[in-house]
C-alpha positions as CSV (number, residue, x, y, z in Angstrom):
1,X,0.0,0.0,0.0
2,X,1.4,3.6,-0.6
3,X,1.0,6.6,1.2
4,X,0.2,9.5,-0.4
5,X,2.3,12.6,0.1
6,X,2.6,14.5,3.3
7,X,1.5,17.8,3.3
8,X,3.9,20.8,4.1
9,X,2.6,24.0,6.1
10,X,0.1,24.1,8.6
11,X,-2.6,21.7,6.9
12,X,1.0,19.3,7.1
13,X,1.1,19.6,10.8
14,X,-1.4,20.0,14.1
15,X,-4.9,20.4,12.7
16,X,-3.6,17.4,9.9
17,X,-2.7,15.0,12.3
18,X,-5.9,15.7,14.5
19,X,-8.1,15.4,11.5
20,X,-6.3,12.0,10.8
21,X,-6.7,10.7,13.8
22,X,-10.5,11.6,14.5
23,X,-10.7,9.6,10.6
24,X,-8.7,6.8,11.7
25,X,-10.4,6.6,15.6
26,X,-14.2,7.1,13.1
27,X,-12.8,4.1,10.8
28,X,-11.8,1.8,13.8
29,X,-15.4,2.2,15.3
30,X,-17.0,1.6,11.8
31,X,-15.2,-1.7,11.2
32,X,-15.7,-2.8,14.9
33,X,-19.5,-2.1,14.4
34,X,-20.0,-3.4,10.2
35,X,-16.9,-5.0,9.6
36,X,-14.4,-4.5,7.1
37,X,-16.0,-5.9,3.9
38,X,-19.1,-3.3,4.7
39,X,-17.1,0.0,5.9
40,X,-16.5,2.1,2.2
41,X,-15.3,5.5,3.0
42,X,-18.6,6.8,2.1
43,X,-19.9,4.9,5.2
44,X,-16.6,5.8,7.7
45,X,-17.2,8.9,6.5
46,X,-20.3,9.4,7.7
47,X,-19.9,7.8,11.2
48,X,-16.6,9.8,11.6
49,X,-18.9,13.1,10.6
50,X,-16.7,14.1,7.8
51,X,-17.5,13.9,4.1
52,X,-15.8,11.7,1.9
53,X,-13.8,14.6,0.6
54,X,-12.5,14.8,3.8
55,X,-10.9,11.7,3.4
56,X,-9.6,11.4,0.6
57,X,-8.0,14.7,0.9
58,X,-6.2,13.1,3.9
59,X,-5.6,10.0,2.5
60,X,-4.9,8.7,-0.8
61,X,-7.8,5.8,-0.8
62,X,-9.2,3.3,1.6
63,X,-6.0,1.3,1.4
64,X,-4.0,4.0,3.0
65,X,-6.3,4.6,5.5
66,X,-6.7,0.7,6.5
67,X,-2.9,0.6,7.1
68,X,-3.3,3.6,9.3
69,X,-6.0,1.8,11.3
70,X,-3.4,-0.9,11.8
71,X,-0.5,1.1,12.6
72,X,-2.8,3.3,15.3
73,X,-3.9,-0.6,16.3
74,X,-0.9,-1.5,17.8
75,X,0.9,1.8,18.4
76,X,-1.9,2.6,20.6
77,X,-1.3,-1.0,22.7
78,X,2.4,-0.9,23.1
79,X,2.3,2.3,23.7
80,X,0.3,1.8,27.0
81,X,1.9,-1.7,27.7
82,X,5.4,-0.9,27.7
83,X,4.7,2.0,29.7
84,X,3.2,0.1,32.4
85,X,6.3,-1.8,32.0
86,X,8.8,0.8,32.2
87,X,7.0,1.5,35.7
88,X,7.4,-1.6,37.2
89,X,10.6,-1.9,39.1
90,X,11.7,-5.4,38.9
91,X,11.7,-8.3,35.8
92,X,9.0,-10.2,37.4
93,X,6.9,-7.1,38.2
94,X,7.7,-5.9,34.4
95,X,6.5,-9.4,33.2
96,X,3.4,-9.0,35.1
97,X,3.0,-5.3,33.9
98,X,2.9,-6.8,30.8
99,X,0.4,-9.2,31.0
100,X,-1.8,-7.0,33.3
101,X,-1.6,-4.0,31.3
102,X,-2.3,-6.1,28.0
103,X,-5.8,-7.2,29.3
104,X,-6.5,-3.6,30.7
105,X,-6.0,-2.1,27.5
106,X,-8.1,-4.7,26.2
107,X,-11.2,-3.9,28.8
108,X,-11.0,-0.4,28.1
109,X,-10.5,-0.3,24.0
110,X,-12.9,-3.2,22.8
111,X,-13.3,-1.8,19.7
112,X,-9.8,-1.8,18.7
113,X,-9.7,-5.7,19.3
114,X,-12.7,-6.4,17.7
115,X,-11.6,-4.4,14.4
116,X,-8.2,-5.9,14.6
117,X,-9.4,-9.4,14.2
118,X,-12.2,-8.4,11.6
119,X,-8.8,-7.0,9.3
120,X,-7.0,-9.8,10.7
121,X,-9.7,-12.2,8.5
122,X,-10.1,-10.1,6.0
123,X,-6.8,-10.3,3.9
124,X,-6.6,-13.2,1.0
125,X,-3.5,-13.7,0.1
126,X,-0.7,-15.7,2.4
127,X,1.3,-13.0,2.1
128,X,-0.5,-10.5,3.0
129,X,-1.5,-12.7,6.1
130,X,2.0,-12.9,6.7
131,X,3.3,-9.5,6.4
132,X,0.1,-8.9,8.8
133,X,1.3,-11.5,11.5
134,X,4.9,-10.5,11.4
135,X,3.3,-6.9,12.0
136,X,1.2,-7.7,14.7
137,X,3.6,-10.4,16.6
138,X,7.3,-9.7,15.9
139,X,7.5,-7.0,17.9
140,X,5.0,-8.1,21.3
141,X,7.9,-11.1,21.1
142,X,10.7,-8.9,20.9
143,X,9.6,-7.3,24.5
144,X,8.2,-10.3,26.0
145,X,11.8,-11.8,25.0
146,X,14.0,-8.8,26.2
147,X,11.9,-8.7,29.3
148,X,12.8,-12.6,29.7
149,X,16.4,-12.2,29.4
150,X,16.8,-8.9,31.7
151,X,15.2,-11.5,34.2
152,X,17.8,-14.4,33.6
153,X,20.9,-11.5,33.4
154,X,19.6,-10.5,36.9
155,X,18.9,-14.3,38.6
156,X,15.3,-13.2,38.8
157,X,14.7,-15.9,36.2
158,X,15.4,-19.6,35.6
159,X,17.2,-21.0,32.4
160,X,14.7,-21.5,29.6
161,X,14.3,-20.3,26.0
162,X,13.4,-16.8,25.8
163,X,12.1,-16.9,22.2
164,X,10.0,-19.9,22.6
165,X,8.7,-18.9,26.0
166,X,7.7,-15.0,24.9
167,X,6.2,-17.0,21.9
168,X,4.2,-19.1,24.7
169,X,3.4,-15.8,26.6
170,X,2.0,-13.6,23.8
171,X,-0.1,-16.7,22.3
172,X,-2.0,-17.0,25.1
173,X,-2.6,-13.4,25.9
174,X,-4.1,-13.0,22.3
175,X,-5.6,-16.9,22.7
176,X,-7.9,-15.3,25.4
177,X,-8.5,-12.1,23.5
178,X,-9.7,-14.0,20.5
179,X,-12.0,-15.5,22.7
180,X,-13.6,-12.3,24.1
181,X,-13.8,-10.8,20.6
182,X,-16.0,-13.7,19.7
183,X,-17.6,-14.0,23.0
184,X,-17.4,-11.0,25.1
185,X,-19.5,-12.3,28.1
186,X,-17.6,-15.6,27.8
187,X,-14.5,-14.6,29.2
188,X,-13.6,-12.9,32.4
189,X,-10.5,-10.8,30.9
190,X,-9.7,-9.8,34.7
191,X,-9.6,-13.8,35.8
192,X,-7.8,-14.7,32.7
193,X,-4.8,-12.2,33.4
194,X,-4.7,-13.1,37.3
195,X,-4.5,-16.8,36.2
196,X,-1.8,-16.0,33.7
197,X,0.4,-13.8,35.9
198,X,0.1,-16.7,38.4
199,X,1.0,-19.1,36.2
200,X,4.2,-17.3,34.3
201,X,5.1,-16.1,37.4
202,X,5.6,-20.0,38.1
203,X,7.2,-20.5,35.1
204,X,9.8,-18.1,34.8
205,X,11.4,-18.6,38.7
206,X,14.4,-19.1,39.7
């Protein structure tokens, strides 16, 4: 997908990136509610209270603006993960920041999850499933990883695999919000991230 050209002067800078934003935060509610094979720009445009115009003077077509639903997607959950994690003092309080803060985000954004699977579905090739994935995992298991090993440089932590244990970590955080998404009065989010804290708490012990 390509991005259309940035625009210089003040259109390029504040009141820009607030009209993106209120576009992208109007698109993410559109596809949480319709889902993405029923949200044109003509209809995110009118749930956003823009006209269409609107749009596509700020982005180049409904392609652009899907990646920037993605990017906001997971920008917006690390953002507030890793600084929940920066807080927390030690590597098992940062690994249970992690965890806690991931199901937190969740409760208080539903919208975002719910989208993000619908786009998740949505894509036909393998690639683009792929490039997708590697989007949307690579980096969670990059920090789950790091915080791993900061624990095992310190003693905090046992010897195990890092890779394959952040792998472990991060597929059932997103096992249980798959679950929600598809169920929301199914799953107790709150229970689920006390029983997982517990249990990688276990796990990861010297």
């Amino acid at each position: 997908m390509r991005s259309k050209v940035k625009h210089d002067g003040p259109k390029g800078s504040l009141i820009e990136r607030i009209r993106r934003k209120q576009i992208v935060t109007g698109a993410i509610s559109t596809i949480a509610a319709n889902g993405l094979a029923h949200s044109s720009l003509a209809k995110i445009a009118a749930d956003a209270g823009v006209s269409r115009g609107v749009i596509s003077y700020h982005f180049s077509g409904r392609d652009e603006l899907i990646e920037q639903v993605i990017n906001a997607l997971f920008v917006e959950t690390n953002s507030f993960v890793k600084a929940r994690v920066d807080a927390a003092e030690d590597a098992a309080a940062k690994l249970r920041a992690y965890v806690e803060a991931s199901f937190e985000f969740m409760i208080d954004n539903r919208d975002n999850f719910v989208a993000l699977v619908d786009i998740w579905g949505s894509f036909g090739s393998p690639e683009a499933k792929q490039r997708f994935n590697a989007t949307m995992y690579d980096p969670c298991r990059r920090h789950v990883e790091r915080l791993l090993r900061q624990g095992q440089d310190s003693g905090a932590f046992r010897a195990f695999d890092p890779s394959t244990l952040a792998t472990t970590i991060q597929g059932a955080i997103d096992g249980v919000m798959l679950q929600w998404v598809f169920d929301e009065h199914a799953v107790d989010l709150t229970g689920c991230a006390a029983e997982l804290v517990a249990i990688f708490d276990l796990a990861t012990r010297a």
